[in-house]
N, C-alpha and C positions, 0 to 999 in steps of 0.2 A: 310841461317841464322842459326847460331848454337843456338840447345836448349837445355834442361833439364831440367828432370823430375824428381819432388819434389809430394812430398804427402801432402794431405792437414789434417786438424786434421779431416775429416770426413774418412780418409784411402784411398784416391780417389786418385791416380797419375796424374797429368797433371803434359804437357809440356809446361813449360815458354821457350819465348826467351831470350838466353844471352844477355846480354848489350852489344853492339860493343867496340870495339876501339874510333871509331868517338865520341859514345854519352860520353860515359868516359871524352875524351880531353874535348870536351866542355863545361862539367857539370866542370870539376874540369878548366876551364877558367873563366866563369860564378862566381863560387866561389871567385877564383882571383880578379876578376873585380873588385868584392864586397868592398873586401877589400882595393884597392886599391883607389875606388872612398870615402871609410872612410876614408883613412888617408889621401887625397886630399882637405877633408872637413874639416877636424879638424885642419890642416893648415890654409885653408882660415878662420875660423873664430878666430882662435889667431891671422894673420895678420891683419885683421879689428878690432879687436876690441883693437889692442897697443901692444898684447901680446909679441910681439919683440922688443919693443923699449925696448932702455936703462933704467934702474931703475924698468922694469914692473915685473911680476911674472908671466912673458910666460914660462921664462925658467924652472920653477918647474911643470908647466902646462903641456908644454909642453912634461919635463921629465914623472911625470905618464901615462898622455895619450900614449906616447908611452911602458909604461911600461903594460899595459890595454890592448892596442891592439898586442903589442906580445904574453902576455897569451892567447888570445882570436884567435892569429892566429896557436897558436901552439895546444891549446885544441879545435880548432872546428870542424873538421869533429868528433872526441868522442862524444861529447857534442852533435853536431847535430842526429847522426845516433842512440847515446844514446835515445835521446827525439821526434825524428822524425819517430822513426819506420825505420830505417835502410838509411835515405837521407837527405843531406846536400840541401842548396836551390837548387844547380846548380843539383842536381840529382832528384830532386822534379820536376824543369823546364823540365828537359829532360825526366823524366817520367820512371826514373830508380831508382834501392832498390837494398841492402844488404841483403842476406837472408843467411840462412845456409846449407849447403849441402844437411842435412838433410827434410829440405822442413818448419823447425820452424825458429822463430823467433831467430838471433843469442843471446846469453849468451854473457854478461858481459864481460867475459873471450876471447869472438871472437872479439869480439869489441876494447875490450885490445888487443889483440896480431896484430888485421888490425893495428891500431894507432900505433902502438910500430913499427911492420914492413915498418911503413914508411920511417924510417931511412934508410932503405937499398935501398927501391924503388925510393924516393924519392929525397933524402938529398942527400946522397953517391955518388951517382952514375948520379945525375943531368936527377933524371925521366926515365934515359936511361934503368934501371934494371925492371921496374914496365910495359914500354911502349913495349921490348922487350917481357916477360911473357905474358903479355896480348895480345901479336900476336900471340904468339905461340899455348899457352897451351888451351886445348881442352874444357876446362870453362870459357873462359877469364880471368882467375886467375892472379892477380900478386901474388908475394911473400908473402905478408901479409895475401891474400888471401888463400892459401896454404898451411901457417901453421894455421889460423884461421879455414879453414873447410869451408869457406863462397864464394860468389861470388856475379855478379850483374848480375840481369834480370831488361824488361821489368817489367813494370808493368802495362802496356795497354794491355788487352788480346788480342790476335790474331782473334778469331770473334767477329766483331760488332754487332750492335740488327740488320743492314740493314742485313746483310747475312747471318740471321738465314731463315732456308727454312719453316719453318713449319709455314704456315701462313692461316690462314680463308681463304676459297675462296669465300663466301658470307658474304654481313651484315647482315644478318638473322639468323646468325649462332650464334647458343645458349649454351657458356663456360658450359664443363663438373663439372668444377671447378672453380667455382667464386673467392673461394677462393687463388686462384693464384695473386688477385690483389693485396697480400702482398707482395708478390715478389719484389728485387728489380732487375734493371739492368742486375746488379753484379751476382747475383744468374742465371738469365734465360741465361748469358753471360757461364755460369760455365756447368749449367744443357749443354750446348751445344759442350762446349768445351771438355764433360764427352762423350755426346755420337759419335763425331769425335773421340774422342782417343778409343772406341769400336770401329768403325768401321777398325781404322788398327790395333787394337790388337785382336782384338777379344775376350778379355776379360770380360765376364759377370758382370765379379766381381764389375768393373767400374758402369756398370749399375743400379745392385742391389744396393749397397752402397749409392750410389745416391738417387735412389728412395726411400730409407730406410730414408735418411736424408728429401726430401722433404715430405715424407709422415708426420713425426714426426714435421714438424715445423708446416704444414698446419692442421697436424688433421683431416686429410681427409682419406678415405679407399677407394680405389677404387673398381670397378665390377670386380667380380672373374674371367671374361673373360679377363681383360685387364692386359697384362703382363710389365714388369717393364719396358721396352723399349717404348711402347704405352702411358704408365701412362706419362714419362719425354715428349714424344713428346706433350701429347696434353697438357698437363703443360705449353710449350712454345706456344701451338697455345693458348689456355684459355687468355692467358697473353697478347699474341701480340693483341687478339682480342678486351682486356679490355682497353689498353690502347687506340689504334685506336679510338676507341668510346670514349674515356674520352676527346680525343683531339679532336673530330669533335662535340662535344656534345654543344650547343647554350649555349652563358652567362646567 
């Protein structure tokens, strides 16, 4: 699986996975569908309700509505990735984003140039120019994506809470840090992901940063003994412990 690594606004590198080929066609099928089960229905309710008979005013009806749904089919992935954080439904579904090479949220300007470059990937070349690129190049880039700076990841992280190792071995075991039960998910998902990408980088930097970030949200300081690798681990154990117990805890 190809990835890339992006910086988070904490300075932290992780590596997302690219979005394949496969999730692509689908999400941009998915979309399709959408639309097509729109204009299937907007049909069926001008034929019920007269809208074609002779004398009716289907046919002005029906003219805007399709003037409505071609603006809307030619502005919506903009529109969507504009207001959706970087995903149309079909890429929502499939659990894939637009981001920026850079590791921030794409500008305006990236977003313009994805939309704009659809003519070539798309329109032009009958998908063939967009589905080519996106097999080749070593981002899953099409064109748009290429002049825009941008590309598509996952956005399901690679570790889940079941495969994080660091876990109580007693229920008796008393969180260093209670305050870890602010934590979400997301975070102790991240805290993990940080210190796997230490482990094959070897980069401290990854760690500290981290633990700088979680020290500052929790407020917490830890014992002069426990170094910043220690601190993230028992972070995820505090947490995995907190939750366990919240779950088995009687109504």
């Amino acid at each position: 699986m190809q990835t890339i690594r992006i910086t988070t606004t904490q300075n932290i590198d992780i590596d997302y996975e690219v979005a394949g080929l496969g999730e692509r066609i689908v999400a941009y099928i998915i979309d399709m569908a959408m639309f097509t089960v729109i204009i299937i229905a907007t049909l069926i309710v001008i034929a019920t309700t007269g809208g074609f008979e002779r004398g009716g005013n289907g046919g002005l009806g029906l003219g805007v509505m399709l003037i409505i749904y071609a603006v809307l089919f030619v502005f919506y992935d903009l529109i969507c990735e504009l207001s959706m954080n970087g995903q149309s439904v079909g890429k929502k579904v499939m659990k894939i984003k637009v981001i920026s090479l850079d590791g921030a949220r794409p500008r305006l300007g990236q977003y313009l140039l994805r939309w704009l470059f659809r003519i070539v990937d798309f329109t032009l070349t009958s998908n063939l120019c967009a589905l080519i690129c996106i097999a080749v190049s070593d981002k899953s880039q099409r064109v748009g994506d290429m002049v825009a700076g941008t590309t598509l990841i996952r956005t399901v992280p690679r570790t889940k809470m079941q495969n994080i190792a660091f876990k109580p071995e007693a229920d008796n075991y008393q969180p260093v840090f209670p305050e870890a039960a602010r934590l979400s998910e997301q975070d102790i998902e991240l805290i993990n992901e940080v210190i796997n990408n230490y482990i094959k980088s070897g980069n401290s930097m990854l760690v500290y940063n981290m633990a700088q970030r979680i020290k500052d949200l929790l407020n917490v300081t830890p014992p002069v003994e426990m170094n910043n690798m220690l601190f993230l681990q028992t972070i995820i154990k505090d947490y995995s412990h907190i939750i366990a117990q919240a779950d088995v805890s009687p109504l």
